[in-house]
N, C-alpha and C positions, 0 to 999 in steps of 0.2 A: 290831415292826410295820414295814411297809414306809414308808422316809421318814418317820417320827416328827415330826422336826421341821421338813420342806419340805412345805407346804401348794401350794406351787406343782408340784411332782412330783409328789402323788399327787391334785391335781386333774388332772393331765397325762396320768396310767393311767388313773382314774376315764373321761375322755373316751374314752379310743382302748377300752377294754373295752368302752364303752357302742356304737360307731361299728362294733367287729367284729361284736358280737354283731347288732346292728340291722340289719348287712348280711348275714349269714347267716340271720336270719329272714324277710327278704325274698327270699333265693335258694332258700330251701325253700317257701315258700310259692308260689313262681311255677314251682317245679317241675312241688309238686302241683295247681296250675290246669292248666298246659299238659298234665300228664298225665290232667287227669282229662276236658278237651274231648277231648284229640286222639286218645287212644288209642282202639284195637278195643273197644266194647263186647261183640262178641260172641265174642272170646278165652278160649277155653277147651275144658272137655271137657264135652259135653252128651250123657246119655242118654234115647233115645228114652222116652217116656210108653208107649205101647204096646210096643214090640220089646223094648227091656233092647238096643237097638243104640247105638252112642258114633258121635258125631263129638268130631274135635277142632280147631277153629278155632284157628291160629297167628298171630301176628304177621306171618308170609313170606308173607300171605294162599295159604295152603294150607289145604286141609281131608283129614285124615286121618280116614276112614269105616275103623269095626271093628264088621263084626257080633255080634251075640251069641253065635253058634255058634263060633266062634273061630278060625274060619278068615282068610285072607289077608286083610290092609286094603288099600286102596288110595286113593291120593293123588293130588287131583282139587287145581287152581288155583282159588281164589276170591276176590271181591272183595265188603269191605263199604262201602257208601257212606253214611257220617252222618246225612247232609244229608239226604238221602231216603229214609232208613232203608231201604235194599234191599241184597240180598246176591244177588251173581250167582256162580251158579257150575257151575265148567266152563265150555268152550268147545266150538269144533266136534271137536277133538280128545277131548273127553272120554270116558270109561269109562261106561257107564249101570252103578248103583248101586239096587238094591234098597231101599236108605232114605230114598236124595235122588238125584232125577234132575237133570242139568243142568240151567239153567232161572236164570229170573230168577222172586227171592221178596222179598215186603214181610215185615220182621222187625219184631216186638214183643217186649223184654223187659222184665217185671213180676220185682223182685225175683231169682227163681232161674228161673223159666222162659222160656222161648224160644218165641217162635211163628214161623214160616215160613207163611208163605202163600201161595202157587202164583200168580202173577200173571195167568195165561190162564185157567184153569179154576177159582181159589179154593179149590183142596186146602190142611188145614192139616196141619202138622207140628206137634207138640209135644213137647219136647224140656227135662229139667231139668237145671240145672247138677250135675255132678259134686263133691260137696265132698271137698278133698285132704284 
């Protein structure tokens, strides 16, 4: 047994075990808070409900659009904003897209689905998570 007979040394591991471990459960833990406020909710690959068309929402706020027909994607810049749950995307530069036009949209996700909603006219999009 470790230290047998020093009750002073293995109350001395006993603490420093207890002091790493306590600080490593506290560094994981604040991990997954900050990760679970701050990250992209909407990060990922979503297919259209209608089309069978993918977007894929990245972390580099890009969005790569892949029609169903399987031709070329194209890669539009976007941004999602928390706070106000809106996702803009594109700019003046942008490609117009047969699945999602530039445009600023109010997003709601429930579970696995995605809603986009057209902020000027109220068009929605529906779109469900791709599971890997």
């Amino acid at each position: 047994m470790i230290y047998e007979n020093n009750e002073e040394k293995r109350s001395t591991i006993w603490r420093t075990v207890l002091t790493v471990s306590s600080v490593l459960i506290i560094i994981i833990a604040v991990f997954f808070i900050v990760k679970l406020f701050t990250g992209n909710p909407l990060e990922g690959t979503w297919v259209s409900e209608g089309s069978g068309d993918t977007i894929e929402i990245t972390d580099d706020n890009e969005m790569y659009i892949h029609p169903e027909d399987g031709s070329e994607y194209t890669v539009i810049r976007c941004n999602v904003d928390t706070k106000t749950k809106v996702l803009t995307v594109g700019g003046e530069d942008a490609v117009d897209s047969d699945i999602i036009q530039p445009g600023t949209y109010n997003y709601n996700v429930e579970q696995d689905t995605l809603t986009l909603t057209e902020r000027e006219y109220g068009d929605q999009l529906v779109f469900m998570r791709e599971q890997e």
